[in-house]
C-alpha positions in Angstrom: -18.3 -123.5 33.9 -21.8 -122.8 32.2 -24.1 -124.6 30.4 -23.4 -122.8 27.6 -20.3 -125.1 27.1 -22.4 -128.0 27.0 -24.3 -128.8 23.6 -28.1 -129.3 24.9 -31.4 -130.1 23.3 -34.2 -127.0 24.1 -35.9 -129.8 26.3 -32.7 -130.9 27.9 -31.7 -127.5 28.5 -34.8 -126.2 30.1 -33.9 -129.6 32.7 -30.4 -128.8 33.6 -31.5 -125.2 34.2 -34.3 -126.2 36.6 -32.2 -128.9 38.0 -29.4 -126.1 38.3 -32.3 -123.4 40.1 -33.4 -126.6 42.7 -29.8 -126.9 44.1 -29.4 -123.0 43.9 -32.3 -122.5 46.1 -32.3 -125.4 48.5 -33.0 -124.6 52.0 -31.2 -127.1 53.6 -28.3 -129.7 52.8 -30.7 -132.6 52.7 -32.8 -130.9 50.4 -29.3 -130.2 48.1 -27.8 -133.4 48.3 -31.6 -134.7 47.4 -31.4 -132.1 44.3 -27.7 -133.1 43.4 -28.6 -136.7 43.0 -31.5 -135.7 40.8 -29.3 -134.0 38.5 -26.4 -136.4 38.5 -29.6 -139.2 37.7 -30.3 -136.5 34.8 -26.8 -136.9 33.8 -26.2 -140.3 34.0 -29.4 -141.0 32.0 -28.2 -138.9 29.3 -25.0 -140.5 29.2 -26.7 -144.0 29.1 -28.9 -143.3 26.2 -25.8 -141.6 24.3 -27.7 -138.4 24.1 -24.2 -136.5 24.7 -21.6 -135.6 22.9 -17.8 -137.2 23.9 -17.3 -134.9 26.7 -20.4 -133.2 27.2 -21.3 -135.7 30.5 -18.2 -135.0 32.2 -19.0 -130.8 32.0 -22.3 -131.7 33.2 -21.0 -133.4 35.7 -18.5 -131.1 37.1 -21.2 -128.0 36.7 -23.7 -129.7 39.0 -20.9 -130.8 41.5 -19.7 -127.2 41.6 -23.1 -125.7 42.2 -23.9 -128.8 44.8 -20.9 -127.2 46.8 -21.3 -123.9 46.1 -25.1 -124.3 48.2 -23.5 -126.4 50.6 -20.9 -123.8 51.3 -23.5 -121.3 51.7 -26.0 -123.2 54.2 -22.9 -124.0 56.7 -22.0 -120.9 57.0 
């Protein structure tokens, strides 16, 4: 799932991407988990302030959690 599913703000956009890049390129599971919970934070905030639309949290969610195991997949092997 990509972020193109998800309707975004520019600004909110550009901060999923960059949250996105951080878990893609973490160099260790600390650092990944770390950069996961930043991005579910992201998430949750934008949930909180109702700056998604009904459904649009829940993608969010599930594209961070894939791309948190996806890194961590990588680094254990």
């Amino acid at each position: 799932m990509a972020l193109d599913n998800v309707v975004l703000g520019d600004k909110m956009k550009r901060e999923a991407d960059r949250l996105l890049a951080q878990i893609g390129r973490a160099d260790s599971m600390i650092v990944a988990v770390k950069a996961g919970a930043r991005a579910e934070g992201f998430v949750l905030g934008l949930e909180t302030a109702g700056a998604l639309r009904a459904g649009d949290a829940e993608r969010l969610y599930i594209i961070f959690e894939t791309a948190l195991e996806d890194r961590l997949k990588a680094l254990a092997s």
